[in-house]
N, C-alpha and C positions, 0 to 999 in steps of 0.2 A: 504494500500500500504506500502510496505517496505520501509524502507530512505535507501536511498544510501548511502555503508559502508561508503565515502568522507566525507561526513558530518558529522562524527562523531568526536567530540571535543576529546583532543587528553586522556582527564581522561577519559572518556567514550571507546571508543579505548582501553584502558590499561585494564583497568575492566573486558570488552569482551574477551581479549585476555588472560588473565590473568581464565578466570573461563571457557577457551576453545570454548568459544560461536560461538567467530570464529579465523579462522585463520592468522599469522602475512603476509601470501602469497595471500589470498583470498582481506586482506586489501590492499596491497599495489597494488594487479592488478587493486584494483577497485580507486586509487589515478591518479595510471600511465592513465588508461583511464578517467579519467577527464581530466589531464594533457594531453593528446593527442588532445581532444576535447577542451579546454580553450586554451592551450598557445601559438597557433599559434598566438592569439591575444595577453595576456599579457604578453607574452616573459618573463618570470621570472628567467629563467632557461640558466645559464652559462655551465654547464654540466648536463647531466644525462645519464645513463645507465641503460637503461630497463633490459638485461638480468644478468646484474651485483646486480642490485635492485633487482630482484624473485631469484637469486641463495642465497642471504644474507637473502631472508626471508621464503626459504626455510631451509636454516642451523636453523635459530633461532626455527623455527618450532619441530624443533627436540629433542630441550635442555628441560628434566626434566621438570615439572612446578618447583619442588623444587631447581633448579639450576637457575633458572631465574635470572636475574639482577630488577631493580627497574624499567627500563623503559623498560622493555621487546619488542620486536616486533615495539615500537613507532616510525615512522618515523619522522626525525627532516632534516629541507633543513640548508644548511651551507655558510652562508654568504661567497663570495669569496676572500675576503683577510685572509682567517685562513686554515695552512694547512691541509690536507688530504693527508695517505700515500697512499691512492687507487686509485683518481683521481686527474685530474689537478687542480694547485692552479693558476692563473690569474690575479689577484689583481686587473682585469676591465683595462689592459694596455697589447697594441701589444706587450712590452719590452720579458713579459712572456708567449707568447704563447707558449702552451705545455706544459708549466713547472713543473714539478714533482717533489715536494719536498721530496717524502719516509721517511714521518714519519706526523702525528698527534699535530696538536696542544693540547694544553694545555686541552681547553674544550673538543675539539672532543675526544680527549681520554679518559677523562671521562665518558662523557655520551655513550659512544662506549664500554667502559667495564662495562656498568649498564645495557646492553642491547640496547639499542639504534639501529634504523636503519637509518645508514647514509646516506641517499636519492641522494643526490645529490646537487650541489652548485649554490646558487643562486646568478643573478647579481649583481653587484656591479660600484657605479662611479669608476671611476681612480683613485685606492690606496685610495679607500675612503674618498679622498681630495680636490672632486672638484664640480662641481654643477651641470654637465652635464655631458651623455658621455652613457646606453644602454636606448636602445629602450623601456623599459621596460613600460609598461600602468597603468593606473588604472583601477581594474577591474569592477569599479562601474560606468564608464566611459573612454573608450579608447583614447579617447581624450585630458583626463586630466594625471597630472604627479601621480605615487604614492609616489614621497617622494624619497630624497634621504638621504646618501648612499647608506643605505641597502634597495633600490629599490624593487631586486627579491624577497627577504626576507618577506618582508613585501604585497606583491603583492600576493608570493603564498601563504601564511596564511588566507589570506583576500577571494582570490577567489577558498578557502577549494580545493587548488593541493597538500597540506601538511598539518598536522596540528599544527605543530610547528618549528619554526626557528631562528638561530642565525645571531648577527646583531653586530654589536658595532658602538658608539658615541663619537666624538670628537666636534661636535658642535649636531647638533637636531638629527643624522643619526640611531636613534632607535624613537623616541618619534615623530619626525613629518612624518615620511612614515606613522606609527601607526595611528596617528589621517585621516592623508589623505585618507587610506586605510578603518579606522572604523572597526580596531583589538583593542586588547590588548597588553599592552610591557612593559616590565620595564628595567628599568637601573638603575644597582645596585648602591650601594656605589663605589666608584673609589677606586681599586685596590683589593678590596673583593671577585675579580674572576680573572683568571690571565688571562692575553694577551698574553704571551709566545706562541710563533707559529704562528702569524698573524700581517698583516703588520703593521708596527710602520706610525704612520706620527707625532702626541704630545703627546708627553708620559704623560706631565703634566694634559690633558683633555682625551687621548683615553680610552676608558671603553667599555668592555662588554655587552650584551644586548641578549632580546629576546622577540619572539613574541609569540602571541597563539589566543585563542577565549574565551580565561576566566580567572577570576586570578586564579581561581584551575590549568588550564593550566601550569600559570606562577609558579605555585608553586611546582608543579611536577621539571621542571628544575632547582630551586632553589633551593628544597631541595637534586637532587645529586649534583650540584655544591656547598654542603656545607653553605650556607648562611645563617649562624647560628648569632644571637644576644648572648651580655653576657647575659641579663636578660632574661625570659621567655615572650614572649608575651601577652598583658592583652588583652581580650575582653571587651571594655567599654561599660556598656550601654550608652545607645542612651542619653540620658537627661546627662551623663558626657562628651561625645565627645566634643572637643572644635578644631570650624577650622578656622584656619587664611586664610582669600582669600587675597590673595597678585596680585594686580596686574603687579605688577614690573613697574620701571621706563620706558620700554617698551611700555608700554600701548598705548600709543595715536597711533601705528603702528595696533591695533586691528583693524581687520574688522567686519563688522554683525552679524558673525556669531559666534566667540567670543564673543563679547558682549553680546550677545545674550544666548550664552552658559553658560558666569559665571552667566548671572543675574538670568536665571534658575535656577540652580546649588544653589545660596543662597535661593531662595525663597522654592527651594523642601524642603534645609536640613530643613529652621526653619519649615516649615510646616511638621515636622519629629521630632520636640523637641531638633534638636542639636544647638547647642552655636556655630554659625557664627560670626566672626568678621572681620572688611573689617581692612586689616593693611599693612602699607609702610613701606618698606627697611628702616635702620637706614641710618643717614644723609651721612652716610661715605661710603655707596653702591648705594645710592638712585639719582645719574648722571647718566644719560644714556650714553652720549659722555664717559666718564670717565671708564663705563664698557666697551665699546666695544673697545675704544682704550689699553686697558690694554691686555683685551684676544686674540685683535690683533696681539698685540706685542711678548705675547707669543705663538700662535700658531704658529704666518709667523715663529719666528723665531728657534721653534722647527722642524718646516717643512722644513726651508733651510739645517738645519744636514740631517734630515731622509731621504731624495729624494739626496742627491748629489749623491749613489753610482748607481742610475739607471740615472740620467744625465751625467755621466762619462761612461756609458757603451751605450748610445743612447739620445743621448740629442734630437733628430731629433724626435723619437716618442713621448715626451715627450707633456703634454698637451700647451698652455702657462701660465697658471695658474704656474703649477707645475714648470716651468722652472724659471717664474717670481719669486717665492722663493730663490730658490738655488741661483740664478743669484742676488737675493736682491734688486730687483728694489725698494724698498719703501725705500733701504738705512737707514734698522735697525742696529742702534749698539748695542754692548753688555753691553753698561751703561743703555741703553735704555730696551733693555730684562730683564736685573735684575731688575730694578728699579720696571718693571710690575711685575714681577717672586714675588718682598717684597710685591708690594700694594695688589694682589689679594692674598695672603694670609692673609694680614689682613684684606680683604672683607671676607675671606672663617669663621675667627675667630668670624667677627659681624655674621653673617649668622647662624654659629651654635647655639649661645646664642639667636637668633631670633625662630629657630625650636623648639627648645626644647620646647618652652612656650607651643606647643599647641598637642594636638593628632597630628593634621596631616596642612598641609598646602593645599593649592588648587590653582593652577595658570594655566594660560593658556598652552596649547600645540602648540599652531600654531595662524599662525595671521590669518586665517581665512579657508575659502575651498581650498581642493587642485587646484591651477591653470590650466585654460585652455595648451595645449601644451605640450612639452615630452622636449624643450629645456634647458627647469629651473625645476629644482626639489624643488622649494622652498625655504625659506627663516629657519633661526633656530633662529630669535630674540628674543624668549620666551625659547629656551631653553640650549643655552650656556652657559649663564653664573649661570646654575643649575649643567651643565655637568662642570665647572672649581671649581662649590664649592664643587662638590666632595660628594653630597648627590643623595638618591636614589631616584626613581621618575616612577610612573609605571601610563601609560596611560590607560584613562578610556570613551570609545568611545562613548558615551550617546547622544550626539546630532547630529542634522543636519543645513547645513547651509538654504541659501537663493535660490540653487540650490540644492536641494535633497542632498549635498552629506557631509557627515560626517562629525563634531565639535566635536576634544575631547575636556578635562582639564585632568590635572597634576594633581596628587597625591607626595605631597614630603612629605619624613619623613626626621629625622637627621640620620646623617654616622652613618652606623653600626645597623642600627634599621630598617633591612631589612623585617623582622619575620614582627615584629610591624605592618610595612606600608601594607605588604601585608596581615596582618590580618585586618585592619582597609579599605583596600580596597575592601575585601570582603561586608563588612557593606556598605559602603558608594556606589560602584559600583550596589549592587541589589536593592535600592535605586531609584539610578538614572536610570539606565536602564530599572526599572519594569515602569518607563511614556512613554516609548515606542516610545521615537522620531528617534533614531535610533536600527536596528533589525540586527545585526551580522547576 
């Protein structure tokens, strides 16, 4: 029996399309009929244009093989806070319905002049800011949330409507949809991919992201956004890899299947020959109270700038989250914002000289399986204060919980040693995924 084109991970896809096997139109009809067929249930999907989609993969169909771009023909879904000059940008708030920005953010033009097929825009919370707000499913379970922000994002990667998509994180909104979902994702180094074109909410945490169905996925989109190391990446062997499992001051919030997940995770590597070492934050990160009040203070109070000019234009649509910011109800001052703005920098400083020590680090992704219900999208207390130190972290879907449904862990490397982590996650990810506990 043939597999159905949908299934085909997004390097495989490229390959096909690339030696003519098959067509970038032939692909995409057979996505959109998935999507026809899936997302009356997973609602992933903020916009899409079927005949707008086969007119753009008909054009690409045409171009030269020799004039192709790097992602030729590849459809990629686009988180809805980043513009698009061909369809509506939304930001997941009534403020902008309709709204049409004409012109391309920063990524989407990118990967749009490398060939790329811009699919269409997947849901999104409220300006990516808040915990609730589309219908969106899990697809491994309709019942349960997939994770927010980038809800659709990660939803349709997961239940193969796309085979890859952009996302960005200001607290977990690329790395906990990921694990919920039981994709692949990474989030880069903070500011090593620009945000330009999509909505701001903390400039000091928002960062970039994306999903896939393998890190070869991830590394397609990585390498046309550039995501270049100064040194050349090493391929260690196995008997020199050295990993720190860091369970964070976080920890005692772990549920089952976390627990569950790292303790695995150490017993594969050493039965693998690699040099585990269980190791805790220096004394000057290692509060818990102490982290979440700091990224508190700088998020609420990067979020009271950013949302004031759509509460001056509809305060009324506004969520109360969102209002409760601008409005300042926690009564942050700006002795209080700097003061966090100086310490989390010098948490960001201990953090660095703690990464380095090792190839790669290993921490959790989520406190546990995604939650029953569609009203909470989860919690990010395993990985904010990963997203405010500013290093890259690419999810690694290998488990399952105590309900069948997916257990990542985190992969962190140090800033700027993108190349590095995602060569070292190829290693470490076929690894854990060849024990078979969970099957992308």
């Amino acid at each position: 029996m043939i597999m159905p084109l949908y299934k085909l991970t997004a390097t495989h896809a490229l390959e096909l399309i690339n030696n003519n096997t098959i067509s970038v139109e032939a692909y995409a009809k057979s996505l959109l009929d998935r999507i026809e067929e899936r997302d009356p249930t997973v609602k992933a999907w903020a916009y899409l244009d079927p005949a707008s989609i086969l007119s753009q993969a008909q054009s690409l169909d045409k171009i030269p093989v020799k004039e192709r771009g790097r992602l030729h023909g590849v459809p990629i879904g686009i988180k809805d806070i980043m513009n698009t000059k061909d369809m509506p940008t939304q930001y997941g708030s009534p403020i902008y319905q309709g709204h049409r920005p004409g012109s391309d953010s920063s990524a989407v033009a990118i990967l749009r002049s490398a060939g790329a097929l811009i699919f269409g825009k997947t849901t999104t919370t409220e300006f990516a800011a808040t915990n609730s707000g589309p219908e969106t499913t899990n697809p491994h379970d309709p019942n349960r949330t997939p994770g927010g922000s980038s809800c659709g994002s990660a939803a349709a990667v997961a239940d193969l409507q796309i085979p890859l998509s952009l996302g960005a994180q200001t607290g977990g909104s690329v790395i906990r949809p990921a694990s919920f979902t039981g994709i692949f994702a990474m989030k880069p180094t903070f500011s090593a991919i620009s945000v330009e074109g999509q909505k701001t909410f903390a400039p000091t945490f928002d960062t970039f992201g994306f999903f896939g169905c393998s890190v070869d996925d991830l590394e397609l989109l990585a390498d046309v956004l550039c995501l270049k190391d100064d040194e050349a990446p090493i391929d260690t062997p196995l008997n020199d890899i050295s990993v720190a499992i860091i369970k964070t001051p976080m920890w005692s919030a772990a549920g089952p299947g976390t627990v569950s997940a790292i303790d695995k995770t150490i017993a594969i590597l050493r039965s693998n020959g690699i040099n585990v070492e269980e190791v805790t934050f220096p004394a000057e990160v290692n509060d818990a109270d102490e982290l979440k009040r700091v990224q508190r203070f700088i998020i609420l109070g990067e979020g009271q700038a950013s949302f004031l000019r759509e509460y001056r234009l509809d305060k009324a649509k506004l969520s109360n989250e969102i209002r409760d910011m601008v409005e300042n109800t926690s009564h942050l001052t700006n002795a209080a914002k700097t003061e966090a703005t100086y310490k989390y920098c010098k948490m960001r400083e201990s953090i660095d000289s703690l990464v380095k020590r090792y190839t790669v680090v290993i921490t959790p992704s989520v406190i546990d399986e995604a939650p029953i219900g569609l009203g909470d999208m989860g919690r990010a207390t395993f990985n904010t204060l990963w997203t405010g130190f500013h290093v890259p972290v690419i999810n690694i879907p290998a488990f399952v919980g105590e309900n069948g449904m997916p257990v990542s862990i985190s992969l962190v490397g140090p800033r700027y040693r993108d190349q590095q982590l995602l060569l070292t996650s190829q290693v470490i990810s076929k690894i854990l995924m060849a024990k078979g506990y969970w099957k992308l």
